[in-house]
N, C-alpha and C positions, 0 to 999 in steps of 0.2 A: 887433343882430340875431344871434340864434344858433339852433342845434338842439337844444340844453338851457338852461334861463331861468337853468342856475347862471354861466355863462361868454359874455355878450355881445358880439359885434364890434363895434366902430364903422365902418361901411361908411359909405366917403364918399361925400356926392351928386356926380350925373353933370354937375357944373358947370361943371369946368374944362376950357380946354381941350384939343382933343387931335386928333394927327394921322387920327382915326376919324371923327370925331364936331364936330360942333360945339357949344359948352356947353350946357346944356337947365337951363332958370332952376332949377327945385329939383324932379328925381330922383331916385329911390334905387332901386337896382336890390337888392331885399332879397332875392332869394333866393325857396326852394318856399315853398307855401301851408304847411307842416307850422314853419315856423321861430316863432322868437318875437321879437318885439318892444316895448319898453315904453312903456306909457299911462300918464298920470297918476295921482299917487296909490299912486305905487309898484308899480303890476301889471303884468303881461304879458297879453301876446295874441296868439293865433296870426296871422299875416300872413292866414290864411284868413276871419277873423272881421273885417278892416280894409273899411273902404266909404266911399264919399264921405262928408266930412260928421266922423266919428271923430277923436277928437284922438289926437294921439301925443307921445312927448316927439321934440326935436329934440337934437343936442348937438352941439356946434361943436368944433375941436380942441383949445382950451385946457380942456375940460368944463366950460361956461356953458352950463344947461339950458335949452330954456321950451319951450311945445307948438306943435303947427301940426296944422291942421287937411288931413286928408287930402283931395287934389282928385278923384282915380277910384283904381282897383284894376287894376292889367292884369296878366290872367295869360294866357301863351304859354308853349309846349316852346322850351326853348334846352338846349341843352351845358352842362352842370355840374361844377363841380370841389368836389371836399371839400377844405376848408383845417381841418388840425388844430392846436392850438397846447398847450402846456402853460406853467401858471404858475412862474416861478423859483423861487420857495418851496413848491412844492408839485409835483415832477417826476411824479407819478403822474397825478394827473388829465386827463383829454383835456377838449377844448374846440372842439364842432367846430360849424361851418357849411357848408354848401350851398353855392355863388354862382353865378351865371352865367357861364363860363368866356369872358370879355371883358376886352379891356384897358381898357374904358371902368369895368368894376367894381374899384375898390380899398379898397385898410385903410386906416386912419389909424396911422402910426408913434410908437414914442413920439418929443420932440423930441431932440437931438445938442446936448450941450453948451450953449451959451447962446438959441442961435435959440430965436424964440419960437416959426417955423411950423414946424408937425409935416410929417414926406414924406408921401405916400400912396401905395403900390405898389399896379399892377394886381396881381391875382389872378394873370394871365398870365406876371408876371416873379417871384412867391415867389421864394425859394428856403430850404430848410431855414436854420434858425438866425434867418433873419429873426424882428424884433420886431415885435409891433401890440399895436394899444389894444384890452384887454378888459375889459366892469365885471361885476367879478365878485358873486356875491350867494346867497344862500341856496336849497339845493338843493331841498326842495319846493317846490309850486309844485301847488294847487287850485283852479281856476277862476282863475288868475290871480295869485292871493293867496299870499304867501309862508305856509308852515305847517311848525311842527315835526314833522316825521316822519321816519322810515326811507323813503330811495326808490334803487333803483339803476335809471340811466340809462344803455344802452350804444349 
């Protein structure tokens, strides 16, 4: 999920659990209707265009893809944080998303030496320098569709 289709989060679902919350079988708290998120077939979609019924892709922490079928859409005002990130090889570009300012919403980290499970920090505990998992991908982006173009997104 992100707020440009070139730099995606991996926002983990609201499964585990946690002194807030009790796990909730498969949630994703993705953020505003303006974010993007990817369908199969390589495209994007705005979270605003998602409805019951739409497949999405799914991805787990080791990046083992496949789709699932969205069950409703709930959009509510909450508290929002902007989390920005930039890539190690590329210190200029920003990479930002929206989230719902909850400790129940987190990233998925890259993993630390040999463990295989990846951490996932709330939102709520960032702190600069922290790592998370971004897929990065080509900057246009019409109807979905990756296209060669000139585009600047700020």
């Amino acid at each position: 999920v992100g707020s440009f289709a070139r730099g995606l989060y991996l926002v983990h679902s609201e499964c585990l659990e946690s002194n807030y919350i009790a796990s909730r079988p498969f949630r994703v708290n993705a953020g505003p209707v303006h974010a993007y998120v990817v369908i199969p077939g390589g495209k994007t979609s705005y979270l605003s265009e998602l409805q019951a019924g739409k497949e999405v892709l799914v991805v787990d922490q080791s990046g083992k893809q496949r789709t699932a079928i969205v069950g409703r859409v709930k959009i509510e005002k909450r508290p929002l944080i902007l989390v920005e990130a930039k890539n190690s090889s590329d210190n200029e570009t920003l990479y930002g998303i929206l989230l719902q300012n909850a400790e129940t919403v987190g990233l998925v980290c890259p993993s630390q030496g040999h463990e295989p499970i990846r951490r996932v920090i709330p939102v709520t505990s960032l702190k600069v320098g922290d790592e998370v998992l971004l897929r990065m991908q080509g900057e246009a982006r019409h109807t979905g569709i990756e296209i060669q173009e000139f585009i600047v997104e700020k």
